[in-house]
mmCIF file of the N, C-alpha and C atoms, coordinates in Angstrom:
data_MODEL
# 
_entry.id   MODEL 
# 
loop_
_atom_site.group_PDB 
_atom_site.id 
_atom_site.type_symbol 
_atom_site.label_atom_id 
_atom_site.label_alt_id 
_atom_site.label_comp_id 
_atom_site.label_asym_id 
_atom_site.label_entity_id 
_atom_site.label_seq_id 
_atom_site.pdbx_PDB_ins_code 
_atom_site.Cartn_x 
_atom_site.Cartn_y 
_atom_site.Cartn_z 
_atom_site.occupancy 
_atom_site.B_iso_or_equiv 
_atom_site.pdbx_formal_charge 
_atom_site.auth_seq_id 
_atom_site.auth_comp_id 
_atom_site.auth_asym_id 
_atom_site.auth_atom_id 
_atom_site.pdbx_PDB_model_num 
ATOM 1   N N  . UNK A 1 1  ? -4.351  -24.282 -17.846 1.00 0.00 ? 1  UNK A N  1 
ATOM 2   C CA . UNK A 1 1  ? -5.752  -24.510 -17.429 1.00 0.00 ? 1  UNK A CA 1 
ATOM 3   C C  . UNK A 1 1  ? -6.670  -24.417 -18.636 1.00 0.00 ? 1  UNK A C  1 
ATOM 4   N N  . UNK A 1 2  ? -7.449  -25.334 -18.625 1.00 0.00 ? 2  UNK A N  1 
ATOM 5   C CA . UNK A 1 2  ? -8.011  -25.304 -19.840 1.00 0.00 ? 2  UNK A CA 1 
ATOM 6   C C  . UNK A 1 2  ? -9.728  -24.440 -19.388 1.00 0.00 ? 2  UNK A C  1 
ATOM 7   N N  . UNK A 1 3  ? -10.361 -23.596 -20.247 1.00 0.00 ? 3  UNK A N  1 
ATOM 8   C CA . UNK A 1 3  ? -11.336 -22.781 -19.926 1.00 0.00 ? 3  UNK A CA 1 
ATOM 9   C C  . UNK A 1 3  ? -12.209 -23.227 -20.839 1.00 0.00 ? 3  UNK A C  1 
ATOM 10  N N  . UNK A 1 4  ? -11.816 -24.141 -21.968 1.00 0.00 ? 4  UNK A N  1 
ATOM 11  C CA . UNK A 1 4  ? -13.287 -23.995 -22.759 1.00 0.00 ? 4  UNK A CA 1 
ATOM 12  C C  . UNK A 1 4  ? -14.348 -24.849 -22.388 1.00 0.00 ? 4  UNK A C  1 
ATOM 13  N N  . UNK A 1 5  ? -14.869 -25.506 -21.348 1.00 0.00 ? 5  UNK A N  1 
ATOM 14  C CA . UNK A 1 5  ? -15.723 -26.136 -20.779 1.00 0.00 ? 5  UNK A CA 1 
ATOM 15  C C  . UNK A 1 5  ? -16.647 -25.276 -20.363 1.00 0.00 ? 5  UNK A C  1 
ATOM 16  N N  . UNK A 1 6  ? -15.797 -23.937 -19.793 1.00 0.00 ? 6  UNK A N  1 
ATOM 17  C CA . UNK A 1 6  ? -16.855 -22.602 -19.176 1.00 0.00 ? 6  UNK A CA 1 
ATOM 18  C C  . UNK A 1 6  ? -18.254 -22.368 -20.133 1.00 0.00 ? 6  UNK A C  1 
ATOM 19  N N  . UNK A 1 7  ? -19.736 -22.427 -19.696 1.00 0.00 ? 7  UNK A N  1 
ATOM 20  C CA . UNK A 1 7  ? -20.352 -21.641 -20.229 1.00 0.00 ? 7  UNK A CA 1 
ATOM 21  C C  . UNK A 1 7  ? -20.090 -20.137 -20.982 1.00 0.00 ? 7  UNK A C  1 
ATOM 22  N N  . UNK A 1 8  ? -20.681 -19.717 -21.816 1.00 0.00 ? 8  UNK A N  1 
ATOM 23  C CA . UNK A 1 8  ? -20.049 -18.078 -22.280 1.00 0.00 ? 8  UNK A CA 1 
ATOM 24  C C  . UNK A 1 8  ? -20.728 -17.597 -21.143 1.00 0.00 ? 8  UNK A C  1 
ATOM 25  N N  . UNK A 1 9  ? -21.568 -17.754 -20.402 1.00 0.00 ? 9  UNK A N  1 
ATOM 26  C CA . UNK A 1 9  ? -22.298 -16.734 -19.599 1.00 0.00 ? 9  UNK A CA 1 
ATOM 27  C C  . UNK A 1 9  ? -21.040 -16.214 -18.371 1.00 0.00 ? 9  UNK A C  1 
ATOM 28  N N  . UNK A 1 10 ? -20.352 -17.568 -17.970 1.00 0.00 ? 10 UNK A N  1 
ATOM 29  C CA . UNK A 1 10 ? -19.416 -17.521 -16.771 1.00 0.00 ? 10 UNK A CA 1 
ATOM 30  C C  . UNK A 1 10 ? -18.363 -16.378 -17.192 1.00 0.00 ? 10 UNK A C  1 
ATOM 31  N N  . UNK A 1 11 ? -17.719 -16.963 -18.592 1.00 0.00 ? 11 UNK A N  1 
ATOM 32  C CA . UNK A 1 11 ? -16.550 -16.288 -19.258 1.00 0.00 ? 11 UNK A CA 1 
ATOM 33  C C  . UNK A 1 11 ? -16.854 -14.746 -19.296 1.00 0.00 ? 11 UNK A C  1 
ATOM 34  N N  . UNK A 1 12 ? -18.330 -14.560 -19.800 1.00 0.00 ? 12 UNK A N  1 
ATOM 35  C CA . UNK A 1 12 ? -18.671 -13.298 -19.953 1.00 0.00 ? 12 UNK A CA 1 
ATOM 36  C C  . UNK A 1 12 ? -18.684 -12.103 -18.218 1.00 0.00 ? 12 UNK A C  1 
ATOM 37  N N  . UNK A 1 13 ? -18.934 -13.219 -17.480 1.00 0.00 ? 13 UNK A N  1 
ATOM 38  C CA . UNK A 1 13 ? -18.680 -12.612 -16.161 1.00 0.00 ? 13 UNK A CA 1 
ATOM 39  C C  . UNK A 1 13 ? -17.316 -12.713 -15.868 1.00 0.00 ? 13 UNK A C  1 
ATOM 40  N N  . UNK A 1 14 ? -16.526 -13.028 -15.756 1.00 0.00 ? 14 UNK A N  1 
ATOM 41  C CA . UNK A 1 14 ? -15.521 -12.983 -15.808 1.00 0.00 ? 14 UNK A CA 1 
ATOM 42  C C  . UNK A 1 14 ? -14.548 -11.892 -16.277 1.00 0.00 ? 14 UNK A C  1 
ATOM 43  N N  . UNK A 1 15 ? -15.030 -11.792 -17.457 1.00 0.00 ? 15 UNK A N  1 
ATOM 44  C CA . UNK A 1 15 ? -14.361 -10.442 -18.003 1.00 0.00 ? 15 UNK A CA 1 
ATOM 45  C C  . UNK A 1 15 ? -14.653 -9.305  -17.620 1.00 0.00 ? 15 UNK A C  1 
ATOM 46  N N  . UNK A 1 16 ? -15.895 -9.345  -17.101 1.00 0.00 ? 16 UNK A N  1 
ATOM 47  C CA . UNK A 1 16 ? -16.833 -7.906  -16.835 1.00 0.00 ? 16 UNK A CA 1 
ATOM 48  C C  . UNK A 1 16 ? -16.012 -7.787  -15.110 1.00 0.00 ? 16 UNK A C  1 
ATOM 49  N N  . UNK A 1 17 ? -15.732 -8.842  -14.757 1.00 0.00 ? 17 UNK A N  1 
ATOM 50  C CA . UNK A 1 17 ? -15.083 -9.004  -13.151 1.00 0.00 ? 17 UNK A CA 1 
ATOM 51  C C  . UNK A 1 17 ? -13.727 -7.903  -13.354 1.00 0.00 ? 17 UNK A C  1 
ATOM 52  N N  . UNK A 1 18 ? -12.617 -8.185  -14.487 1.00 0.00 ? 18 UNK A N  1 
ATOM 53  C CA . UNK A 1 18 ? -12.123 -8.036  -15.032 1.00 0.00 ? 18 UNK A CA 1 
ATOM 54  C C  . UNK A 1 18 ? -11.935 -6.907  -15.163 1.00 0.00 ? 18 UNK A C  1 
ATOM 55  N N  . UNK A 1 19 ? -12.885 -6.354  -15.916 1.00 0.00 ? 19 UNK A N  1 
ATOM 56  C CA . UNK A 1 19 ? -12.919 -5.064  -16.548 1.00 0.00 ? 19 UNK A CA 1 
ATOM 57  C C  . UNK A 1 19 ? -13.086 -3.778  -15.007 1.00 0.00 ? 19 UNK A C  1 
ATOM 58  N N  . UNK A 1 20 ? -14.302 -4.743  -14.276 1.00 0.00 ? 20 UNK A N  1 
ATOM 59  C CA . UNK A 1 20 ? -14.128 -3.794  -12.962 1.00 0.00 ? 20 UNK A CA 1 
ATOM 60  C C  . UNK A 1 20 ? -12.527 -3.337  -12.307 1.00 0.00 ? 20 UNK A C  1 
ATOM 61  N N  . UNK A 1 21 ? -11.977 -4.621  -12.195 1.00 0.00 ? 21 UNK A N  1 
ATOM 62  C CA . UNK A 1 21 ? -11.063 -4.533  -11.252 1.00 0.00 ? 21 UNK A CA 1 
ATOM 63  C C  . UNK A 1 21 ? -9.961  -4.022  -12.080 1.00 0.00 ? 21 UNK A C  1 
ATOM 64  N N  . UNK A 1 22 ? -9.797  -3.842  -13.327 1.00 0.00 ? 22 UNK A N  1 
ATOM 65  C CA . UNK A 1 22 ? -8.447  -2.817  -14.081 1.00 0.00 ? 22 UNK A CA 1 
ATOM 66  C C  . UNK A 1 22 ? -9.113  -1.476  -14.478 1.00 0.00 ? 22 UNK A C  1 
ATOM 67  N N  . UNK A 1 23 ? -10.600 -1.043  -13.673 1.00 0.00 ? 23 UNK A N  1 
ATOM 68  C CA . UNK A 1 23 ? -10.746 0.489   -14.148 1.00 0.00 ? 23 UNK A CA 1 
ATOM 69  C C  . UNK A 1 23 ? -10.746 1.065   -13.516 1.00 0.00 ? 23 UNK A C  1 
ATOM 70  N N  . UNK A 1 24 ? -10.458 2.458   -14.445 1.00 0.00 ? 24 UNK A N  1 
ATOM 71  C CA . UNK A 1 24 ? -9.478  3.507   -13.220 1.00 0.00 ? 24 UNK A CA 1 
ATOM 72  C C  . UNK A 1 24 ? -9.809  3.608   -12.290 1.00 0.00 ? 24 UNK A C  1 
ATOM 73  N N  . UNK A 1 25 ? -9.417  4.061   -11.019 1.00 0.00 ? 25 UNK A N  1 
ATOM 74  C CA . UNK A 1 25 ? -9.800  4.297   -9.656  1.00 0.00 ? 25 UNK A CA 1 
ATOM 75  C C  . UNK A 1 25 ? -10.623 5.417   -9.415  1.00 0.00 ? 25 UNK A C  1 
ATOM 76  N N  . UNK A 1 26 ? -10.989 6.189   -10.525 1.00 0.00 ? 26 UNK A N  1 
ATOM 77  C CA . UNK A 1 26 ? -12.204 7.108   -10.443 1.00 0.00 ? 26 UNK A CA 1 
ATOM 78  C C  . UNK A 1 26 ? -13.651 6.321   -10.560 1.00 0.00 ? 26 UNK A C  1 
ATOM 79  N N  . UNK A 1 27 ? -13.103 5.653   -11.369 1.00 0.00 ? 27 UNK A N  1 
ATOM 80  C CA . UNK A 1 27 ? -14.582 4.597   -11.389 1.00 0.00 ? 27 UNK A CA 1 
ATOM 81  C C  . UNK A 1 27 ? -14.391 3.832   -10.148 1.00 0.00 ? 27 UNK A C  1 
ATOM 82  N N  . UNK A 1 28 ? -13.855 3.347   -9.689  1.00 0.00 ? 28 UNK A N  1 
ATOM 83  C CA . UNK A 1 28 ? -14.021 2.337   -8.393  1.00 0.00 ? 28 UNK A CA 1 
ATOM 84  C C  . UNK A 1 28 ? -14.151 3.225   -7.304  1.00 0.00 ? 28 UNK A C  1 
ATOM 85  N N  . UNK A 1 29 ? -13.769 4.144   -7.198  1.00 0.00 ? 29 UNK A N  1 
ATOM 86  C CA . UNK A 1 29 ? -14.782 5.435   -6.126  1.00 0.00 ? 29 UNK A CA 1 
ATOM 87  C C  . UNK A 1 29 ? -15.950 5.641   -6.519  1.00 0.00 ? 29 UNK A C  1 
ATOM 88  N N  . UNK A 1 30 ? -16.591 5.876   -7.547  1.00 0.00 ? 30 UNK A N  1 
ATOM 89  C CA . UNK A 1 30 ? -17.536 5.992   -7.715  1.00 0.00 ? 30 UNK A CA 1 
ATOM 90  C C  . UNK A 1 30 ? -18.877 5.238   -7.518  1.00 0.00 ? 30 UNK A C  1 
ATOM 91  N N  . UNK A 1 31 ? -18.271 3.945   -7.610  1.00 0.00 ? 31 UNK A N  1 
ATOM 92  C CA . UNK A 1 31 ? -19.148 2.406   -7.580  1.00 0.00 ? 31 UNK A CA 1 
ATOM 93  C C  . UNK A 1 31 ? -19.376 2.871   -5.852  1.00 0.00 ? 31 UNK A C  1 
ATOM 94  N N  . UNK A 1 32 ? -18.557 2.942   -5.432  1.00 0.00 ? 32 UNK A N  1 
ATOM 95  C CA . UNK A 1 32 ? -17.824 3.000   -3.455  1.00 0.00 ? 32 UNK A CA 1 
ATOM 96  C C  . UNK A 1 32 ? -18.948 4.029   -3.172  1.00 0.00 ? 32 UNK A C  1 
ATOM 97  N N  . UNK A 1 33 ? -19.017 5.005   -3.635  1.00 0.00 ? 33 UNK A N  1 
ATOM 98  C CA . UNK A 1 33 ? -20.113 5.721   -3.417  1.00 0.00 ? 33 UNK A CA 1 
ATOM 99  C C  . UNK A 1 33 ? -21.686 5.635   -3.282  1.00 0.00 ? 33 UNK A C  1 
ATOM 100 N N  . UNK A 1 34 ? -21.830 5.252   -4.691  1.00 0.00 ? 34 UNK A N  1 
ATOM 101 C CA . UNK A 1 34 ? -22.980 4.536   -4.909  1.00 0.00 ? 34 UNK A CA 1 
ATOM 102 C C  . UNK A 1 34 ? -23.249 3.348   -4.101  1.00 0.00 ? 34 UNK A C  1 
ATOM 103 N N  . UNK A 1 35 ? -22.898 2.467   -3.455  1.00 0.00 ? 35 UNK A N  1 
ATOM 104 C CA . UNK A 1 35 ? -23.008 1.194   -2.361  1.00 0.00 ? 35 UNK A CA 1 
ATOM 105 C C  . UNK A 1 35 ? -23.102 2.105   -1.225  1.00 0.00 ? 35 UNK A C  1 
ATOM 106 N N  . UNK A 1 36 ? -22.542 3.262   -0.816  1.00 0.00 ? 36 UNK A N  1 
ATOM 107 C CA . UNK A 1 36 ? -22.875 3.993   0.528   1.00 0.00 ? 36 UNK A CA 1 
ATOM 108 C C  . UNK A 1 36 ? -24.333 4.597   0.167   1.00 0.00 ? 36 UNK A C  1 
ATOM 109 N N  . UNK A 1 37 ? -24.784 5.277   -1.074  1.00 0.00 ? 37 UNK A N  1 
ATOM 110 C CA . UNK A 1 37 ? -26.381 5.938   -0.845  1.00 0.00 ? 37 UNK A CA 1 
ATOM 111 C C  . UNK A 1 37 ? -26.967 4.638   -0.921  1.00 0.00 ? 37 UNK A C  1 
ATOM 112 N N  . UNK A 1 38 ? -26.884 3.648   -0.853  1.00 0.00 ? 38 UNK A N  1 
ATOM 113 C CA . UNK A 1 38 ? -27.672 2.293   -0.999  1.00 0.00 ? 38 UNK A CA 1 
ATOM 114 C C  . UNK A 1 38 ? -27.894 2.126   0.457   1.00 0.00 ? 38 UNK A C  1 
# 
């Protein structure tokens, strides 16, 4: 698949997507939390 057509803005989301979904599971409770006092 070729990606370099992507804007950097997309790519840059992407990674940050990324970065959410491989950090530790203390952080992804924490996010979980924060969306419940919301």
């Amino acid at each position: 698949m070729e990606i370099d057509y992507f804007p950097s803005h997309i790519m840059e989301e992407i990674k940050n997507t990324w970065e959410i979904w491989n950090s530790p599971p203390r952080l992804s409770t924490d996010s979980l939390h924060l969306d419940d006092i919301e």
